[in-house]
VOMAR-356792 format. One record per residue (C-alpha): x, y, z. Coordinates in Angstrom, 2 decimals. Each point is the difference from the previous one (the first is absolute). Layout:
residues N
+---------+---------+---------+
!       x !       y !       z !
+---------+---------+---------+
!       X !       Y !       Z !
...
+---------+---------+---------+
This chain:
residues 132
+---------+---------+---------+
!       x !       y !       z !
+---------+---------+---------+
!    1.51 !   -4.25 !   20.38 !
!    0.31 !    2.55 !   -2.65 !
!    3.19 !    1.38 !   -0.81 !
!   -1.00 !    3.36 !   -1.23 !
!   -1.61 !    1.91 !    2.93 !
!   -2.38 !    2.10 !   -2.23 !
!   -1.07 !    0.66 !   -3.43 !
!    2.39 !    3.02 !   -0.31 !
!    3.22 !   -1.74 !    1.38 !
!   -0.80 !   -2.44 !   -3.01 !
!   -0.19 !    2.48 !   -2.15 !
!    3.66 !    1.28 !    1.04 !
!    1.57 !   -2.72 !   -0.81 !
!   -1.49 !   -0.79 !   -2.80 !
!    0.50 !    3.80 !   -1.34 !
!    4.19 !   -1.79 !   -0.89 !
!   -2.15 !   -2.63 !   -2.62 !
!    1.15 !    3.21 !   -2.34 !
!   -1.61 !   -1.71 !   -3.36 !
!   -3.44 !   -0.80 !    1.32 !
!   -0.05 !    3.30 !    1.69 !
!    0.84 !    2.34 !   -2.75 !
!   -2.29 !   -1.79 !   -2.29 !
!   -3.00 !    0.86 !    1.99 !
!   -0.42 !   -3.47 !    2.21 !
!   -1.88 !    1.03 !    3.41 !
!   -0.15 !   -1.80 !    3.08 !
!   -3.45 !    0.12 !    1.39 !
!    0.06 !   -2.56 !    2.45 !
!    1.77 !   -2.46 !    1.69 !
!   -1.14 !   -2.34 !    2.87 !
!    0.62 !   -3.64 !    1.84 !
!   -2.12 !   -1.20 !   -2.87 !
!    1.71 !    1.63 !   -3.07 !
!   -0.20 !    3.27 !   -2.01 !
!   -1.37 !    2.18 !   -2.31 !
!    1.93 !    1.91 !   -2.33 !
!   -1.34 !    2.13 !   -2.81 !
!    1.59 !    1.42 !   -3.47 !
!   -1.68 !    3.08 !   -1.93 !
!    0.57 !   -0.33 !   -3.69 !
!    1.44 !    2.68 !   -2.04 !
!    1.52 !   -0.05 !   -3.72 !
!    2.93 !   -1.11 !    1.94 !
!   -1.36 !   -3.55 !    0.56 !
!   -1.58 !   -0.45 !   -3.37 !
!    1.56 !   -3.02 !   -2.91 !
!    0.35 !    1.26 !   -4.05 !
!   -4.23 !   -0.77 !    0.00 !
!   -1.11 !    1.72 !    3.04 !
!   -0.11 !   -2.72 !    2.62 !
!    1.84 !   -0.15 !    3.27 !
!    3.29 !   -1.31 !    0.13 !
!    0.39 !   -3.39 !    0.88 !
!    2.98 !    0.99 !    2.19 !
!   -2.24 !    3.23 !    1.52 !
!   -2.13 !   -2.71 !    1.35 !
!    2.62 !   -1.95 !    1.28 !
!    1.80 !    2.79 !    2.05 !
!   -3.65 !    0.05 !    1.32 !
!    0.10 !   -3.62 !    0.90 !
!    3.26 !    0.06 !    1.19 !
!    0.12 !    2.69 !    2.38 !
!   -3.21 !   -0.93 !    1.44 !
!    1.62 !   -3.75 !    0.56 !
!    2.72 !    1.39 !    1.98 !
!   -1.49 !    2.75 !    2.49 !
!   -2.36 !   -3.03 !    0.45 !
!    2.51 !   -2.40 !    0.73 !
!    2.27 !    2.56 !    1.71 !
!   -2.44 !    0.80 !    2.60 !
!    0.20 !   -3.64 !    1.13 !
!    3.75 !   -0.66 !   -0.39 !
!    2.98 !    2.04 !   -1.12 !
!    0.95 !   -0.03 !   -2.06 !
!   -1.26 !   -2.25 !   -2.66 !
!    0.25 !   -0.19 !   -3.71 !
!   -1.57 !   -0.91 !   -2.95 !
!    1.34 !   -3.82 !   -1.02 !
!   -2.81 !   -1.02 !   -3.01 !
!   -2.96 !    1.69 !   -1.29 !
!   -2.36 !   -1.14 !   -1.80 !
!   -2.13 !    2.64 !   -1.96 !
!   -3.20 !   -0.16 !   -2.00 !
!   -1.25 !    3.02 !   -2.22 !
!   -4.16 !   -0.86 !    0.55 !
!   -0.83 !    3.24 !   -2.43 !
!    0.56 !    3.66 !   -1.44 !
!   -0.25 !    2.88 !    3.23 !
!   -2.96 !    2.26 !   -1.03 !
!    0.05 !    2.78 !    2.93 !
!    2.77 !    2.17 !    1.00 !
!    1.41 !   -1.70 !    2.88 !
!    1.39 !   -3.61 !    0.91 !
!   -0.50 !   -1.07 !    3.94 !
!    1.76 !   -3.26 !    0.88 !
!   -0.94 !   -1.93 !    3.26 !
!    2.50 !   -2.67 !    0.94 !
!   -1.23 !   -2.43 !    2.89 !
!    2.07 !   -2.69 !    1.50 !
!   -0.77 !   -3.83 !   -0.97 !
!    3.67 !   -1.68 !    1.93 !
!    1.89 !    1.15 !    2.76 !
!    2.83 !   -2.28 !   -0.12 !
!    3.13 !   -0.16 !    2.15 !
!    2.22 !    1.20 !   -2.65 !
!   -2.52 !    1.00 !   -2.92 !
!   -3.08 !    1.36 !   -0.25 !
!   -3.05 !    0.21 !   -3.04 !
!   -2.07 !    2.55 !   -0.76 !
!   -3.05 !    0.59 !   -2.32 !
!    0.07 !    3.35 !   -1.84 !
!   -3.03 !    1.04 !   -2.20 !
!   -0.33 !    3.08 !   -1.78 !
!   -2.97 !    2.08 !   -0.87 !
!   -0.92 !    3.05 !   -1.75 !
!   -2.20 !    2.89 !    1.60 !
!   -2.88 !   -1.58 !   -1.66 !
!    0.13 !   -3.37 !    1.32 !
!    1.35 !   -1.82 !   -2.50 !
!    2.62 !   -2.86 !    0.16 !
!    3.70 !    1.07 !   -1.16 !
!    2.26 !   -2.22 !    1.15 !
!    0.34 !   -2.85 !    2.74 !
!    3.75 !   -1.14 !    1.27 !
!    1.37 !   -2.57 !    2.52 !
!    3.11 !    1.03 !    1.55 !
!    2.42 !   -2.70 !    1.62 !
!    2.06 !    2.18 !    2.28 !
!    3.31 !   -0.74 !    1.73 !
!    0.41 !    0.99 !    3.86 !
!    3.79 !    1.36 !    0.05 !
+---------+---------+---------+
């Protein structure tokens, strides 16, 4: 059974995650199955060269995690990720869709890929997470 009872009551909570909210992180969905979260990049999220932070896409990944996890047990925290950079964002926004792969007693793990708004492959992390 879900814990949050709609997409909006999700969204309040998460609206005290101050750092992924005032950097532009967007919940866009969040179901039994997991949820979608989505980032659109400004100057703000841009490295010395003109990529995307490494730790932009990471808020991404980690907020996503948790209203994922949260809907099925709260609350629960990150306890390990593992994160792979798969190549350079080209459009101008990041959506991250985190779907659950263990739904453990006590911990959970979750998949977490990131796109761009033109398909391509950003990111992919697995998130252990710990039921408290």
């Amino acid at each position: 059974m879900p814990v949050f009872h709609s997409l909006e009551d999700a969204r309040a909570y998460f609206e005290k995650d101050r750092f992924a909210m005032e950097n532009g992180v967007v919940l866009e969905d969040v179901s039994p199955s997991g949820a979608v979260c989505s980032l659109l990049l400004t100057s703000r999220h841009r490295n010395a060269e003109g990529g995307v932070m490494g730790g932009a896409i990471f808020t991404l990944i980690d907020l996503c995690f948790a209203a994922a996890a949260n809907n099925t047990h709260k609350p629960t925290v990150a306890q390990q990720v593992s994160m792979n950079f798969l190549s350079a964002a080209k459009g101008e926004k990041l959506i991250a869709k985190a779907s659950c792969r263990k739904d453990g007693k006590t911990s959970c793990v979750y998949q977490v890929d990131v796109s761009d708004d033109l398909g391509r492959d950003v990111a992919q992390a697995v998130v252990t997470g710990f039921k408290l």
